[in-house]
Structures are given as structure tokens and as C-alpha cells.
VOGU-3710 file (C-alpha; in Angstrom, 3 decimals, decimal comma):
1> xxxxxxxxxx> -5,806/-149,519/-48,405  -6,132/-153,449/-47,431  -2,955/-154,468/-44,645  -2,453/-157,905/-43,923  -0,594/-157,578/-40,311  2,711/-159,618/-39,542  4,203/-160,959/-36,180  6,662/-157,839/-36,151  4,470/-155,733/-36,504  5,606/-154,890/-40,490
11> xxxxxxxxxx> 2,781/-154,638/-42,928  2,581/-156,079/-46,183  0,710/-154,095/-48,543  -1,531/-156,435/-50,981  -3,234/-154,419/-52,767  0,294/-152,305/-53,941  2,786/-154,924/-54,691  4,251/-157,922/-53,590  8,046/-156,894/-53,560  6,751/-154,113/-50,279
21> xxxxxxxxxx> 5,880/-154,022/-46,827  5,097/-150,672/-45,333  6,194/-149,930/-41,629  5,274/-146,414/-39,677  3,674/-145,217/-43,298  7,316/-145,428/-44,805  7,100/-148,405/-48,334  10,224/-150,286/-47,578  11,317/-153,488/-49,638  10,458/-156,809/-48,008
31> xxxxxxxxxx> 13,016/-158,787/-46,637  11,905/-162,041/-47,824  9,875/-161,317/-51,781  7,314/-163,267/-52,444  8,103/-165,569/-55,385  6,328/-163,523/-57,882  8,126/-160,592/-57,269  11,537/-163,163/-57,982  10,110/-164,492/-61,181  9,202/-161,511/-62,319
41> xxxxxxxxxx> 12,806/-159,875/-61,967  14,311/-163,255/-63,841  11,907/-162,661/-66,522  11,966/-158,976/-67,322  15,771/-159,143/-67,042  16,064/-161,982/-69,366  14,101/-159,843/-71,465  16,541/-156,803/-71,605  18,861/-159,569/-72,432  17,730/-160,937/-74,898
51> xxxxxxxxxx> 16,818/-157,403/-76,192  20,615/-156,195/-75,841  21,803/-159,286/-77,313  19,526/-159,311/-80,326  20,185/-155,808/-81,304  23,798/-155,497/-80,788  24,545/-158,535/-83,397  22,214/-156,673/-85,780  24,245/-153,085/-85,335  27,353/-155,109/-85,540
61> xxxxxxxxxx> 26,502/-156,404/-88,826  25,387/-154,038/-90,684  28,340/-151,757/-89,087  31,182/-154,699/-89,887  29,644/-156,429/-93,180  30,446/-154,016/-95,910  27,963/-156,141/-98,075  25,200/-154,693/-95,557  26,163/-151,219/-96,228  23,259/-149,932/-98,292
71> xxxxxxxxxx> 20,948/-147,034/-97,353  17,398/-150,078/-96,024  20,280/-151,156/-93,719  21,077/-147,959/-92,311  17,633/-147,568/-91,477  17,500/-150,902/-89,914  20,536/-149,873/-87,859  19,116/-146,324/-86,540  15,973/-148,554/-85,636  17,892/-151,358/-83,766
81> xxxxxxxxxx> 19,792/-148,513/-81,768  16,730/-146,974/-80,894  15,458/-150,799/-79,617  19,188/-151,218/-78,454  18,536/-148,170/-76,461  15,180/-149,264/-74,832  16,787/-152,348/-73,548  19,392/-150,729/-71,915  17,655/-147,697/-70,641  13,903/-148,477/-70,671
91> xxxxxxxxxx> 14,058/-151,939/-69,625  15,567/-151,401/-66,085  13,549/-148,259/-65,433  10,258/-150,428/-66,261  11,462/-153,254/-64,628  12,321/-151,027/-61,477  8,527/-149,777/-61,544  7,080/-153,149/-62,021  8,856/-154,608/-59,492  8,791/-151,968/-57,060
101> xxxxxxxxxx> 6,391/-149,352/-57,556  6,501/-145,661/-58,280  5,897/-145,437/-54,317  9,908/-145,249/-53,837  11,277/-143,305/-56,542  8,310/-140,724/-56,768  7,863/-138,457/-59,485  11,614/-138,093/-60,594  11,908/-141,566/-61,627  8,759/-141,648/-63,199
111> xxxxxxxxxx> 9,301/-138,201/-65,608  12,984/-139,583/-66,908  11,120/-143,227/-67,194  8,310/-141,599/-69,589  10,763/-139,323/-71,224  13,117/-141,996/-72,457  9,590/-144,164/-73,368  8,505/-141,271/-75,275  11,609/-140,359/-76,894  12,296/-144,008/-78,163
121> xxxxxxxxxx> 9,232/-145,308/-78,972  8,735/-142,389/-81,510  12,305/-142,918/-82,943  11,218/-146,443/-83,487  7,982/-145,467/-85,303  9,379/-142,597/-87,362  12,483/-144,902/-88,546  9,431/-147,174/-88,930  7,904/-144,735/-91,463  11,578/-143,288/-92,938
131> xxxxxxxxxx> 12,128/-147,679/-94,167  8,197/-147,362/-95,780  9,220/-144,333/-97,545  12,730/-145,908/-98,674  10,658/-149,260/-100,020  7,887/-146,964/-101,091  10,816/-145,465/-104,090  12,366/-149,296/-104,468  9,081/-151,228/-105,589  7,129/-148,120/-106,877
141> xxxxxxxxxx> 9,805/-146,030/-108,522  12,760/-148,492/-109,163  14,527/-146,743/-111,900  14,715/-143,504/-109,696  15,457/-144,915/-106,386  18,990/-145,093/-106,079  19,429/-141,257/-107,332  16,737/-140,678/-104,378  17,686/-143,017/-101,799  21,497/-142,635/-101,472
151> xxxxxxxxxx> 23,431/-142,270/-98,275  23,007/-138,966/-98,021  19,100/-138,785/-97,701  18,856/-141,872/-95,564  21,634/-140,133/-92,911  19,037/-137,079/-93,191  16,015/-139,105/-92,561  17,759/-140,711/-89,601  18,730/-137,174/-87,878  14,848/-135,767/-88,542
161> xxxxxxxxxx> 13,818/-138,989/-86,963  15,754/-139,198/-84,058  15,542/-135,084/-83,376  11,951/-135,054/-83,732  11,203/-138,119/-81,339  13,442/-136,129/-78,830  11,721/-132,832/-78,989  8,446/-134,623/-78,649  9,753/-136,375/-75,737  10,747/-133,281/-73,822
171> xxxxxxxxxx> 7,558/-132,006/-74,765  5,574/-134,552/-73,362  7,758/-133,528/-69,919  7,672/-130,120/-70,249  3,815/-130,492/-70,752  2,341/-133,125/-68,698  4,760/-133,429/-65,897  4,569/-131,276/-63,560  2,771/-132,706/-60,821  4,732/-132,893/-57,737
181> xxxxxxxxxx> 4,566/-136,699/-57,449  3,589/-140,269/-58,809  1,217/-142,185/-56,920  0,913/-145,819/-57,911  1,182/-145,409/-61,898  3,981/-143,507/-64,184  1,105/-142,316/-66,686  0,968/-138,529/-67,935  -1,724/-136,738/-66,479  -2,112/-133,825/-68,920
191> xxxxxxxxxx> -5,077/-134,806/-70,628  -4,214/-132,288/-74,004  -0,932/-134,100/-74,045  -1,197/-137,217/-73,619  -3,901/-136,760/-76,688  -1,217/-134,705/-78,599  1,078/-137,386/-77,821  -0,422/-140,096/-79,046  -1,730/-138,504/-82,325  2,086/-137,048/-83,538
201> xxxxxxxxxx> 3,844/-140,258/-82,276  1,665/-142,883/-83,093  -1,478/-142,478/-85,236  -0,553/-140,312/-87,671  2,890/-142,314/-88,578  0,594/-144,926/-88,857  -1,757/-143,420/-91,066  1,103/-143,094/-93,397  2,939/-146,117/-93,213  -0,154/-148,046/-94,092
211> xxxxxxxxxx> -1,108/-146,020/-96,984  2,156/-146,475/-98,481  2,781/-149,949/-97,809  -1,032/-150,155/-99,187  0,418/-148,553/-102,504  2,987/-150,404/-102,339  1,270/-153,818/-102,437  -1,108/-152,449/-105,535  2,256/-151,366/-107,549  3,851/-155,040/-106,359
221> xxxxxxxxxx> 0,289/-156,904/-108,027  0,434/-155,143/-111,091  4,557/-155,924/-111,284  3,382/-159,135/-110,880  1,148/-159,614/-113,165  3,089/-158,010/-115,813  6,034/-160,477/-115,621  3,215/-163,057/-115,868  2,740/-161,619/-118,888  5,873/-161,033/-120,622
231> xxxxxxxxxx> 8,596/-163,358/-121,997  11,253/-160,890/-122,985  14,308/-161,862/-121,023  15,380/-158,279/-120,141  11,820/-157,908/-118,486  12,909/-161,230/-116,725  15,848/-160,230/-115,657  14,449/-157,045/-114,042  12,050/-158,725/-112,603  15,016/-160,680/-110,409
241> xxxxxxxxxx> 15,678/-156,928/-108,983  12,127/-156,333/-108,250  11,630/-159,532/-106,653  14,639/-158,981/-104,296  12,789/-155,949/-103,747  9,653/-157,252/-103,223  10,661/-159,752/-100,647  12,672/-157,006/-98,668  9,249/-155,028/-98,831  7,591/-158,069/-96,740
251> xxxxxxxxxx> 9,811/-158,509/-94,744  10,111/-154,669/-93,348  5,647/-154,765/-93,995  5,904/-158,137/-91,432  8,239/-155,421/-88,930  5,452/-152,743/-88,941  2,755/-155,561/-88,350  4,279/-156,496/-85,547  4,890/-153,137/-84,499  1,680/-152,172/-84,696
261> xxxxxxxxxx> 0,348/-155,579/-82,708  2,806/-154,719/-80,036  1,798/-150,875/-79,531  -1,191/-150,305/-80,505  -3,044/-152,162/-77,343  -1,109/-149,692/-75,116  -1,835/-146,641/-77,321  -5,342/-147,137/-77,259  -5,751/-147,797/-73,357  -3,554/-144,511/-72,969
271> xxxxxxxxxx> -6,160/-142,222/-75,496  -9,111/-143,991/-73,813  -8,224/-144,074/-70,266  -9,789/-140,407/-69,560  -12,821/-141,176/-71,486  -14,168/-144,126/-69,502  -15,248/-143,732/-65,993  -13,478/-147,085/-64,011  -9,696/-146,688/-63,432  -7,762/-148,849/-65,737
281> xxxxxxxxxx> -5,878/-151,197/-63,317  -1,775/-150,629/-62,888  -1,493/-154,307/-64,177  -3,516/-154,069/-67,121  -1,290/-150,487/-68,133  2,028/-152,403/-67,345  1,199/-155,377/-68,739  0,571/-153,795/-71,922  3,253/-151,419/-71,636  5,684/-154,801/-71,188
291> xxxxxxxxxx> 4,062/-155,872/-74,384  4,924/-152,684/-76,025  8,570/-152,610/-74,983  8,727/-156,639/-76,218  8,728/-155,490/-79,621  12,401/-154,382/-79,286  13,178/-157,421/-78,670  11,409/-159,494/-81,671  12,786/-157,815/-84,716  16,259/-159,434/-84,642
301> xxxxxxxxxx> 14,293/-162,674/-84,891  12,646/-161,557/-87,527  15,510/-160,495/-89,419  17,086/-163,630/-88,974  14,296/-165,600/-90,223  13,770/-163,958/-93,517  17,393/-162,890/-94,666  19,951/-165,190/-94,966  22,849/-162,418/-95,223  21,708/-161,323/-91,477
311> xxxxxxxxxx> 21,638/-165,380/-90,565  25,006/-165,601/-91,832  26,585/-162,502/-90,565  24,938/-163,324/-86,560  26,399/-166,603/-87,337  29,913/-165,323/-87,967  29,701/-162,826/-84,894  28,385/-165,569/-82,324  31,300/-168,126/-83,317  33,910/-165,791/-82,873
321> xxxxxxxxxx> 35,222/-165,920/-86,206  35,424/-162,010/-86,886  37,901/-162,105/-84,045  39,798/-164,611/-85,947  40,376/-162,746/-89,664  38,914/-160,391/-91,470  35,581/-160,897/-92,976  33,745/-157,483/-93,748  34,400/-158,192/-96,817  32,693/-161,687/-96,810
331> xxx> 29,905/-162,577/-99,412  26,999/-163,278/-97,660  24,653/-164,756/-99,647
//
């Protein structure tokens, strides 16, 4: 391990981190960090920020907005407290360990950081797969998807999701963390489950997802070319639902895409990590784990881009103005 010796007799320790210096063998903070190690605290706080911020105005519309109240938006809501969740939680852990090392907290710190990653990062994917499912019965059986989809179901779907991601998270601890301490990076070492992991959380939700957003698109071109087809105005005026429809589809398809461009870097390093000889370097895992963990914070932007109702209702909640009267009742549109 490369030293770089000081006047005092402290040593900083390059090769580990800039934020340490390591005196008698014992990692200590430095006194004075390095500028890096400040810039990267103002950054990957502004993130959490930004992520808390972003996903609290989306819970608090859909929760306040009785216009919102329809069985996509309670998915969207499960799936911005699970994002809600990793900025509060996951953020600060993450941020700890890329600021400071494991070297401090050892392996306690490092088994509740990858539980809670674990745990939310499946929620997120299997409410993920629960909204494909719930546009999968809008665009491809319209006529039976409110008897289907009702309030009931989708409160279901959310409990499965969110019990499942946490039994696979205490799994993954149960499983794969039981080494007495982390040394320099907060991955699992269990080779069987870190495999298992990654094929029930990730790759097989995926599998799905695109296979029904895949039928999806096929039932959306023949709708489409159908009402190209057809002048009758009660086929016109169905084909107003089914474009509402449609565009919601996107929209949600656009959240998976950038999902998937988010995760699935970090996913693959993690399956392919014990089949390649050279050590994958600490900033390489935690600079794709940061990307990972961004994705919590994007989807309120997207939201806000492509609905106007969720434009409206974050512009209503960052004025003030549900403070001043009552608007759940407020149109929207």
C-alpha cells in the first residue's frame, strides 16, 4: 500500500481515498480534505436532494389530487416511495462509503448498506414490472381492464412487490454476508448469491417487462392502423381512450428505458466480476453504482415532462397554494 509521508508524521493514504490519512495503522479522517473529497460531498448530497425533493411532490400529488387517484398512479406512488426511500436511506449510506471508505465502518455498515440497496432496488423493478402488467390490460385488453385493474389488485400487486424485494434482500444478507469484515469495497462475496441475486431481481423482471411492453407495442400498431382505417365516429371516439392510453404506455416504456440504462451497467459488472481475472476497480463499481442510484432521482423529471396533470399539480405544491384552499379536487388538465 503506496504512503506519501507528511511533516507530522501522519500518512495520507493515496491509493485508498482522499478524505483519509492513516496514523499508527488506525484510518482516521484528514483534517484538512482534499478538494475532491469536498466536491464530492456537495454533489452526492445535492443529489439526495434533489432525489427527496422530486419524489415527495410526486407522492404528494397523487396522495392530495383526487383526479390522480386511479390504480397507474398508485403504482407510480409505491415506485416513488421506494426511490423516496433510496434517497433518504441509500443515498447517505453510499455517500458515507464513497466519501470515506468501508475502512471505518467495517462490515456492519456495509451489510445494512447492501440490504437496503437490495431491498429497494428490487421494489423499484418489480413495481417496474406490476405498471407493465397494468398497461399490458389498458392497451391490449381495454374493455376488460377496469374489472381487472381496480384498486384492489393494484394494492395487492404493491404488497407482493414490496414483500418480495424484502425477503430477497434479507436473503442476500443471510446468504452472502457473513464474512467478518469489508475491506475496501461493500460487494457480496457469495458467488451463488450474488448470481441468484441478480437473476430474481433483475434479469428475469426484465425478461418480462420487455416482452410485454414488446406486445404491447404490436397490439398499439395494429390499433393504429385500424383507426386509420375506419371512419365510424364511435370507433373515433374510442380511439380518444386508447390514445390517452397509448401515450401513458410511452411514457411508463420511456421509465423502464431509463431504468434499464441506469442499472443494467452495474448489474452486469456485478454477474461478471468473478468471471474475469483483473479486480474491477472500487471507482469503476461506485461509479456505476452512483449511476444506478441516479435513476431515483430522474423519474420525477420525467413525469413532469410528459403529463401535464403532474406539471400542474408540482406547480400547485411548489407555490404554496394547497396551503392556501382546498384544491384536491382541482381539474388538472
Amino acid at each position: 500500500m503506496e504512503r506519501a509521508g507528511t511533516a507530522n508524521g501522519t500518512y495520507t493514504v493515496n491509493d485508498i481515498h482522499p478524505c483519509y490519512e492513516i496514523d499508527n495503522a488506525t484510518y482516521i479522517f484528514t483534517s484538512n480534505p482534499s478538494i475532491i473529497c469536498v466536491l464530492l460531498y456537495i454533489f452526492l448530497g445535492s443529489l439526495s436532494v434533489v432525489t427527496i425533493g422530486g419524489n415527495l411532490l410526486v407522492i404528494i400529488s397523487i396522495i392530495y389530487f383526487k383526479q390522480l387517484h386511479i390504480p397507474t398512479n398508485y403504482l407510480i406512488l409505491s415506485l416513488a416511495v421506494a426511490d423516496l426511500l433510496v434517497g433518504v436511506v441509500v443515498f447517505p449510506f453510499s455517500m458515507a462509503f464513497s466519501v470515506t471508505s468501508c475502512w471505518y465502518y467495517e462490515g456492519l455498515f456495509c451489510k445494512v448498506r447492501g440490504s437496503f440497496d437490495v431491498t429497494l432496488s428490487t421494489s423499484s423493478i418489480l413495481n417496474l414490472c406490476c405498471i407493465s402488467i397494468d398497461r399490458h390490460y389498458a392497451v391490449c385488453q381495454p374493455l376488460t381492464y377496469r374489472s381487472k385493474i381496480n384498486d384492489r389488485v393494484t394494492g395487492i400487486m404493491i404488497l407482493v412487490s414490496w414483500a418480495v424485494a424484502a425477503l430477497i434482500g434479507i436473503g442476500i444478507i443471510i446468504a452472502g454476508f457473513n464474512q467478518g469484515k469489508c475491506e475496501e469495497s461493500c460487494l457480496i462475496d457469495a458467488l451463488i448469491s450474488t448470481t441468484l441475486a441478480c437473476i430474481f431481481s433483475f434479469y428475469i423482471p426484465v425478461i418480462i417487462m420487455l416482452s410485454i411492453y414488446l406486445k404491447i407495442f404490436l397490439v398499439a400498431q395494429r390499433q393504429a392502423n385500424s383507426i386509420q382505417n375506419t371512419t365510424c365516429q364511435s370507433t373515433k371516439s374510442g380511439a380518444t381512450v386508447s390514445k390517452i392510453e397509448r401515450k401513458a404506455t410511452k411514457t411508463l416504456a420511456i421509465v423502464l428505458g431509463v431504468f434499464l440504462l441506469c442499472w443494467t451497467p452495474y448489474f452486469l459488472c456485478i454477474i461478471f466480476q468473478p468471471l474475469i481475472s483483473d479486480v474491477t476497480p472500487i471507482a469503476v463499481i461506485e461509479t456505476l453504482n452512483w449511476l444506478a442510484l441516479s435513476n431515483s432521482m430522474l423519474n420525477p423529471f420525467i413525469y413532469a415532462f410528459f403529463y401535464s396533470w403532474f406539471r400542474s399539480a408540482f406547480r400547485i405544491i411548489i407555490s404554496g397554494k394547497i396551503f392556501q384552499g382546498d384544491f384536491a379536487n382541482s381539474k388538472l388538465l
